[in-house]
KOLTOR-174169 format. One line per 10 residues: number of its first residue (from 0); their letters; for each residue x, y, z of N, C-alpha, C, O. Coordinates in Angstrom, 2 decimals. Layout:
N
NUM) A) X,Y,Z,X,Y,Z,X,Y,Z,X,Y,Z; ...;
//
This chain:
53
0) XXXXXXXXXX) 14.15,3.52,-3.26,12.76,3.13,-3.16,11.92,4.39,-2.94,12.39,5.28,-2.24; 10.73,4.52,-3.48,9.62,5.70,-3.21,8.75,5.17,-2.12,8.35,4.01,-1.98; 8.53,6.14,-1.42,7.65,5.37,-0.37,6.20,6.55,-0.70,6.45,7.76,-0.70; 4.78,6.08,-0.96,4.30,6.36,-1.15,3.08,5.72,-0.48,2.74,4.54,-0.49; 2.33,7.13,0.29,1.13,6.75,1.53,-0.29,6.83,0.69,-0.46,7.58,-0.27; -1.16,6.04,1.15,-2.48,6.00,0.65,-3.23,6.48,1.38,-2.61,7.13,2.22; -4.52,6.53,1.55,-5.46,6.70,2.29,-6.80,6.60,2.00,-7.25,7.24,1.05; -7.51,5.91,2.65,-9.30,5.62,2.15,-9.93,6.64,2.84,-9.98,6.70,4.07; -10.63,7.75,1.75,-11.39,8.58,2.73,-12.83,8.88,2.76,-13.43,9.84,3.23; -13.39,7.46,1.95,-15.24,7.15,1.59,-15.53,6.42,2.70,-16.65,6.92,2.80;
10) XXXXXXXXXX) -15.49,5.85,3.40,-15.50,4.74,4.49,-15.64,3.46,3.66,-16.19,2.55,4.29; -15.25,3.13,2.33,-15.35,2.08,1.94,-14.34,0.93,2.31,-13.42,1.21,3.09; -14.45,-0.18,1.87,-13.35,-1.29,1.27,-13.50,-1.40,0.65,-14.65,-1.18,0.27; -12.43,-1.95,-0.34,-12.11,-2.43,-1.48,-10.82,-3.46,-1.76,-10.38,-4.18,-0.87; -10.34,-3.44,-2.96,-8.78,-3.89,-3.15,-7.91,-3.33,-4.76,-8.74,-3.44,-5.67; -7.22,-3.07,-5.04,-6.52,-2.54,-6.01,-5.72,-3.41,-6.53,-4.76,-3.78,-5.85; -5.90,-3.89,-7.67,-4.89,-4.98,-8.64,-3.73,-4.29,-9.38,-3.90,-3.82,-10.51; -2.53,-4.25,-8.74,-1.38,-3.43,-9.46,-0.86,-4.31,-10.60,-1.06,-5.52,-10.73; -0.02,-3.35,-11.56,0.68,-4.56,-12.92,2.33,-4.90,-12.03,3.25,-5.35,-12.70; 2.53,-4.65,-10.54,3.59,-4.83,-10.52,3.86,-5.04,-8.85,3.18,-4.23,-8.21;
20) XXXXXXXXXX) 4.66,-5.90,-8.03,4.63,-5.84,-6.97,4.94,-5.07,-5.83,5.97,-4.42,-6.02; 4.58,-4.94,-5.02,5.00,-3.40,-4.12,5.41,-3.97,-3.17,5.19,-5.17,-3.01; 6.26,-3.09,-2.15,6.11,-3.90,-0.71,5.31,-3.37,0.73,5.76,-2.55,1.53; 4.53,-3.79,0.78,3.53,-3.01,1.99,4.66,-3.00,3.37,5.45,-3.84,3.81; 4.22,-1.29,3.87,5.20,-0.82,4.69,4.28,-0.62,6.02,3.09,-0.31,6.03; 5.03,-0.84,7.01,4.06,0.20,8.42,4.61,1.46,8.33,5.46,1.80,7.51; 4.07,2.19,9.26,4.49,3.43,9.66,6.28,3.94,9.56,6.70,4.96,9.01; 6.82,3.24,10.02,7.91,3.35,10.51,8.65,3.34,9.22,9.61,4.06,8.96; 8.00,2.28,8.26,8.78,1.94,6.69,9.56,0.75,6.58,10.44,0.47,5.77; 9.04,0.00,7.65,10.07,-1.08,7.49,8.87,-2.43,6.91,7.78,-2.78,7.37;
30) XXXXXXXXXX) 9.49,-2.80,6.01,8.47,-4.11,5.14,8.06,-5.18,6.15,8.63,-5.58,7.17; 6.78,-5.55,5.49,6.03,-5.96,6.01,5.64,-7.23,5.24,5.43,-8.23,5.92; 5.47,-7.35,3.54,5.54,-8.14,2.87,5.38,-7.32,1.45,5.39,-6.10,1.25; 5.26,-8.21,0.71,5.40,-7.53,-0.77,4.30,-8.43,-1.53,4.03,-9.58,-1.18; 3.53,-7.58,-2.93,2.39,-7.97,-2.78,2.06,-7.38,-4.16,2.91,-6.63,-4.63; 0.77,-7.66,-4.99,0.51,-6.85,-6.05,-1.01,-6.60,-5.93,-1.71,-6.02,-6.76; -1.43,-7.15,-4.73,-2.86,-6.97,-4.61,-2.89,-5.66,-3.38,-1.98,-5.53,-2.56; -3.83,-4.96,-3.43,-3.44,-3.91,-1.98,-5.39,-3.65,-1.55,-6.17,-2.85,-2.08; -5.60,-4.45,-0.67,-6.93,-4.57,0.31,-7.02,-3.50,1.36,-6.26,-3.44,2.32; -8.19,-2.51,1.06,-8.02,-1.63,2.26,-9.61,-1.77,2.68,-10.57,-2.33,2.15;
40) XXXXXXXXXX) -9.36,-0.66,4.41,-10.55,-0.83,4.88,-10.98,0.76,5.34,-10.21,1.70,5.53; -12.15,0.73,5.42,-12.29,2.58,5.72,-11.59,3.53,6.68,-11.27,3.23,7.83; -11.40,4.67,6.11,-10.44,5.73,6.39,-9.06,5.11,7.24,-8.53,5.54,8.26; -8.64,3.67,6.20,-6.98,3.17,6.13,-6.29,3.84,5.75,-6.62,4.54,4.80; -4.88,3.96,6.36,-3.49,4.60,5.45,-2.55,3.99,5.21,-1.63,4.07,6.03; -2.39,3.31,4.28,-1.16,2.48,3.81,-0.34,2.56,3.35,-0.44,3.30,2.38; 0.35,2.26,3.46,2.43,2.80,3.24,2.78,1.66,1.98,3.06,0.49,2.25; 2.74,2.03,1.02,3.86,1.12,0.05,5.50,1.35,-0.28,6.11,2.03,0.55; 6.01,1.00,-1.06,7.35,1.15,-1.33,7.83,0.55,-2.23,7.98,-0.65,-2.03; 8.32,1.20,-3.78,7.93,1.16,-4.94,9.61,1.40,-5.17,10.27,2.38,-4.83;
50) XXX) 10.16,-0.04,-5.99,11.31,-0.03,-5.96,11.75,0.96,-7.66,11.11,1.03,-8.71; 12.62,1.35,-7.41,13.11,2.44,-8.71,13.24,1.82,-9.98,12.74,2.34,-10.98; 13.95,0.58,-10.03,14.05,0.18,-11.35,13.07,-0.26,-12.28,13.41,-0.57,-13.42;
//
């Protein structure tokens, strides 16, 4: 799995429509749920985890 961090750094929200499901991670990396929509809120950092195949 790739674990790959985001971060909002406009003070906006928004949400991001992926073509594929991810699994939203905390800090630590341990799943949280899995998802293809990804909702953030200003200066958020979000952890996904993006399976290889």
């Amino acid at each position: 799995m790739y674990v790959i961090r985001l971060s909002e750094q406009n003070g906006s929200r928004g949400s991001i429509k992926l073509p594929f499901d991810v699994k939203v991670l905390d800090m630590l990396e341990r799943t949280e749920n899995k998802t293809d929509v990804i909702h953030y809120s200003p200066f958020e950092i979000i952890t996904l985890g993006v399976d290889r195949s």
